[in-house]
C-alpha positions in Angstrom: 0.0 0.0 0.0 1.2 3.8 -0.8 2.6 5.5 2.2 1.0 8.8 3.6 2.7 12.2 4.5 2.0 13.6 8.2 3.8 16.6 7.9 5.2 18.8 11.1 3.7 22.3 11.6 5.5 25.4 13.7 2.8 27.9 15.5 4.5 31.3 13.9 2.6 33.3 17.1 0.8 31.5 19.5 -1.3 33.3 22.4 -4.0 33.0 25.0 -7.2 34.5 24.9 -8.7 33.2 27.7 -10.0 30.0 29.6 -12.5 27.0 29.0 -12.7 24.7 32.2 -9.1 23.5 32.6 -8.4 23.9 28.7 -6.5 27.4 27.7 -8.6 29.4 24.6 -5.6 30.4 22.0 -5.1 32.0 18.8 -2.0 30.9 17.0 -0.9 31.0 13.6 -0.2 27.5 12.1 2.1 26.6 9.4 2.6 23.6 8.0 6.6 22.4 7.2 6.6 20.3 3.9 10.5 19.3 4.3 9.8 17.2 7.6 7.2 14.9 8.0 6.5 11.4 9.1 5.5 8.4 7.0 2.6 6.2 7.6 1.4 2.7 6.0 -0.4 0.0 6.5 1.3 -3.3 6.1 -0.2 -6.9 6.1 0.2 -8.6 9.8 1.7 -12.0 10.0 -1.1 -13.7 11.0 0.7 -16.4 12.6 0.9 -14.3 15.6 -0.8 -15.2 18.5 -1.3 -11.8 19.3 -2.4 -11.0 15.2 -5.8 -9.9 16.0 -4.7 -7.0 18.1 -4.5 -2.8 17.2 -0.5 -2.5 16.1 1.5 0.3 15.5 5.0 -0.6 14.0 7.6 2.5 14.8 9.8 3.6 17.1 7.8 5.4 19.8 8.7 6.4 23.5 5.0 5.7 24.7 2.9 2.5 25.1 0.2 1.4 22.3 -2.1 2.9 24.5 -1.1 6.5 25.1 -0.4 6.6 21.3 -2.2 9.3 19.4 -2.9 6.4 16.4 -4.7 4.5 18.8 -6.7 7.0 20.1 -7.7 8.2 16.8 -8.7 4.5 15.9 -10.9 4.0 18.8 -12.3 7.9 18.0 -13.4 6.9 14.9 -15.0 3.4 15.8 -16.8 5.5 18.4 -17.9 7.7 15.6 -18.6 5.4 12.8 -19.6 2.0 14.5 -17.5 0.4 11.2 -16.7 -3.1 11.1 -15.0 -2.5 8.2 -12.5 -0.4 10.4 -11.9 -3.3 12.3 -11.0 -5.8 10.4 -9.1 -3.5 8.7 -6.5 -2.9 11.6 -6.9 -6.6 12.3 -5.4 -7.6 9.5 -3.1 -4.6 8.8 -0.5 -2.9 11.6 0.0 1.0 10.7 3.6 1.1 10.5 5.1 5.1 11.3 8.7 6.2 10.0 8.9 8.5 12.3 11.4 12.2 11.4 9.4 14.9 13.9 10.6 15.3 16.9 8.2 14.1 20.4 8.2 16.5 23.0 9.0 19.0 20.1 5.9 22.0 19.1 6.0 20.5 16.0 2.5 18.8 16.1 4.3 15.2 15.1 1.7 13.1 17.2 -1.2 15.2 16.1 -0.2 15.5 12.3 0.2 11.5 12.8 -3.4 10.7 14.2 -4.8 12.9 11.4 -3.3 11.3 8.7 -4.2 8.7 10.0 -8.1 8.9 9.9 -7.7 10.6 6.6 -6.0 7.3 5.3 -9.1 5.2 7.1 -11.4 7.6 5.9 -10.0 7.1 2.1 -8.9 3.5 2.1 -12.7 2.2 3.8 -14.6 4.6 2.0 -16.3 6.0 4.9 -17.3 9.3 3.4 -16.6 11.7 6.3 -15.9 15.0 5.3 -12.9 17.0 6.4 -15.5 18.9 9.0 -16.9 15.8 10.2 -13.5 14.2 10.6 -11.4 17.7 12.1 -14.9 16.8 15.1 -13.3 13.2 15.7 -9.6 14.5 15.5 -10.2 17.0 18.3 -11.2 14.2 20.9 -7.7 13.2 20.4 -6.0 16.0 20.8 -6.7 20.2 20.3 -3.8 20.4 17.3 -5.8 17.5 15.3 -8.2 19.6 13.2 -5.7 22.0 11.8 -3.7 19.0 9.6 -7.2 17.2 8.8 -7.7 20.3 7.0 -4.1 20.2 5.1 -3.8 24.5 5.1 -0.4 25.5 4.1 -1.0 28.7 6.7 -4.0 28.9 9.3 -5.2 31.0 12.3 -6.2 28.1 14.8 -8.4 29.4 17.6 -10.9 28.5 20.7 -9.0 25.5 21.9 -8.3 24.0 18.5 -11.6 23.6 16.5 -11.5 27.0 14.8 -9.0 26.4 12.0 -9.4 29.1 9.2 -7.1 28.9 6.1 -5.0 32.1 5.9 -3.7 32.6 2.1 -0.1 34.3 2.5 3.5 33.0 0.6 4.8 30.0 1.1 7.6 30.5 4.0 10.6 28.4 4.3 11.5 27.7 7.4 14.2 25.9 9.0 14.1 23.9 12.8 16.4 23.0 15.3 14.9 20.6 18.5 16.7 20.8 21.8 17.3 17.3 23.1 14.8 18.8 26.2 11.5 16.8 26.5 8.9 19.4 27.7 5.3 18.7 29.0 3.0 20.6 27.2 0.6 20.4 30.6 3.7 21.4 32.6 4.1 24.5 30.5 0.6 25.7 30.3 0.1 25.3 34.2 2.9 27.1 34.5 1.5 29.5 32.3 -1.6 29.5 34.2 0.2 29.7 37.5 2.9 32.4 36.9 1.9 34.3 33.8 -1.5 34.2 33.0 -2.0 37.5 31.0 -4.7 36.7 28.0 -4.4 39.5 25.1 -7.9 40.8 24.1 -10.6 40.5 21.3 -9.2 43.8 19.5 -5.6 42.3 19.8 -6.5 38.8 18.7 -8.1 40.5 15.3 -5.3 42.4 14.4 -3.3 39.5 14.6 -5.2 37.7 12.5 -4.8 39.8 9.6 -1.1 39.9 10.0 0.8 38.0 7.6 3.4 35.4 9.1 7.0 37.6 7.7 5.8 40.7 9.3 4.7 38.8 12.9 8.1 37.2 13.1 10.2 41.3 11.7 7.9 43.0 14.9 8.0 40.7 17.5 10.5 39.2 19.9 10.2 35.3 20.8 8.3 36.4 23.9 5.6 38.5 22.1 5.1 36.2 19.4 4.8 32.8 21.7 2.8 33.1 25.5 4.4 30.0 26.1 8.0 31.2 25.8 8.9 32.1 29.3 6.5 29.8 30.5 8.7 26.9 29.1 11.8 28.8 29.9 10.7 29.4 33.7 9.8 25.2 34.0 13.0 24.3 32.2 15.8 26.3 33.0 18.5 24.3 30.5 15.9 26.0 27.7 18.3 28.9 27.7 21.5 27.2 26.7 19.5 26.1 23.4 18.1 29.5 22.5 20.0 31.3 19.3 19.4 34.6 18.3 16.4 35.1 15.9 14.9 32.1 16.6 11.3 31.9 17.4 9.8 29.3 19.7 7.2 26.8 18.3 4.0 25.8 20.8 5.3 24.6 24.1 8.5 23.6 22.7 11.2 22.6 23.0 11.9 23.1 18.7 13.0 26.6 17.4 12.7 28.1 14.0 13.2 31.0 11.8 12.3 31.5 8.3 15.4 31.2 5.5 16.2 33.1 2.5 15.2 32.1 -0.8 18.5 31.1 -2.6 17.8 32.6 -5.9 18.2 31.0 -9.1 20.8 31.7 -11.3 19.8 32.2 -14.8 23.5 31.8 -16.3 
């Protein structure tokens, strides 16, 4: 079977705009990277295993079946859809995952991967979901979800993930660098919560908005453009011996980025 792209995204601002319950309300600026992404499949299971029957993921991941974002996405859509097809589809097939994104990273790797791999479900069983329909199932796994069901090249993602609304702007290159500094994104926003909680307003969050991604990253400093910055910085110290000037900070970290010049080509 063809393998599927899960690409890695960097939030180009990211800020709070309020609460909801225990979740944080943001509005962040999502761009998808098209250099690094992750690979999914499915491949046939050797069904001389004892254990044949059973939901596998073939990669190499730090967490258990269980906590993985796959997995949750698989037992999302069964909720959702009730297909038996579904089933004896990941019966007979393990979803094997090349992973290149970081964990621990801002870069949206587990998210990107449970979206692609509902997308691939979706396609392969010929479910008929719609992106809308699938971006609801996506978002019980996890806030980031939605955005890479949709597949935008740029997009403002607001509330606590479900608002995801394509902005049209140039395509950036950017480059990334990942600290080898596992952060907790909970760890970071109760820290936020905790120490720093200062939500910009309506009037703010519009302007924003309407800001293209070149001119954010000219007029703000790392801490203006991300709420999360110090936040991160304040819950892991070693942070600071990783940041380089003009980098920006991506999510809850621990990647950087910055955007790259265009090498232009030469006509002689």
């Amino acid at each position: 079977m063809k393998k599927y792209k899960a690409f890695a995204k960097v939030n180009i601002f990211l800020k709070i705009t309020g609460k909801r319950g225990d979740y944080h309300e943001i509005l962040s600026r999502f761009v998808k990277l098209n250099n690094l992404y992750d690979a999914l499949e499915f491949v046939k299971k050797e069904q001389t295993d004892a254990k044949a029957n059973e939901f596998k993921i073939i990669g190499d991941f730090s967490c258990t079946t269980e906590q993985n974002t796959i997995y949750k996405a698989y037992f999302a859509l069964k909720e959702a859809t009730e297909s038996r097809k579904l089933e004896e589809l990941m019966q007979s097939y393990a979803i094997k995952v090349s992973k290149n994104i970081p964990a621990f990273a801002g870069l949206g790797g587990g998210s990107s991967d449970a979206a692609t791999y509902l997308k691939m479900c979706n396609g392969v069983l010929d479910l008929g979901l719609s992106l809308n329909e699938l971006a609801k199932i996506g978002l019980k796994v996890g806030a980031d979800v939605p955005f890479f069901i949709y597949g935008y090249e740029s997009a403002n993602v607001s509330g606590i993930g479900e608002v995801v609304e394509e902005f049209h702007e140039a395509p950036l290159d950017i480059e990334t660098y990942t600290p080898k500094v596992e952060i907790s994104t909970p760890k970071v926003y109760t820290t936020y919560r905790e120490s720093f909680y200062n939500p910009i307003d309506g009037f703010q969050a519009e302007e924003l908005k309407k800001r293209n991604s070149v001119e954010i990253l000219n007029s703000m400093t790392p801490s203006e453009a991300n709420d999360l910055f110090e936040p991160a910085l304040y819950a892991y110290p070693q942070l600071k011996n990783h940041y380089k000037e003009g980098y920006f900070f991506s999510g809850s970290g621990s990647s950087f980025f910055k955007l790259t010049e265009k090498r232009e080509k030469c006509n002689g």
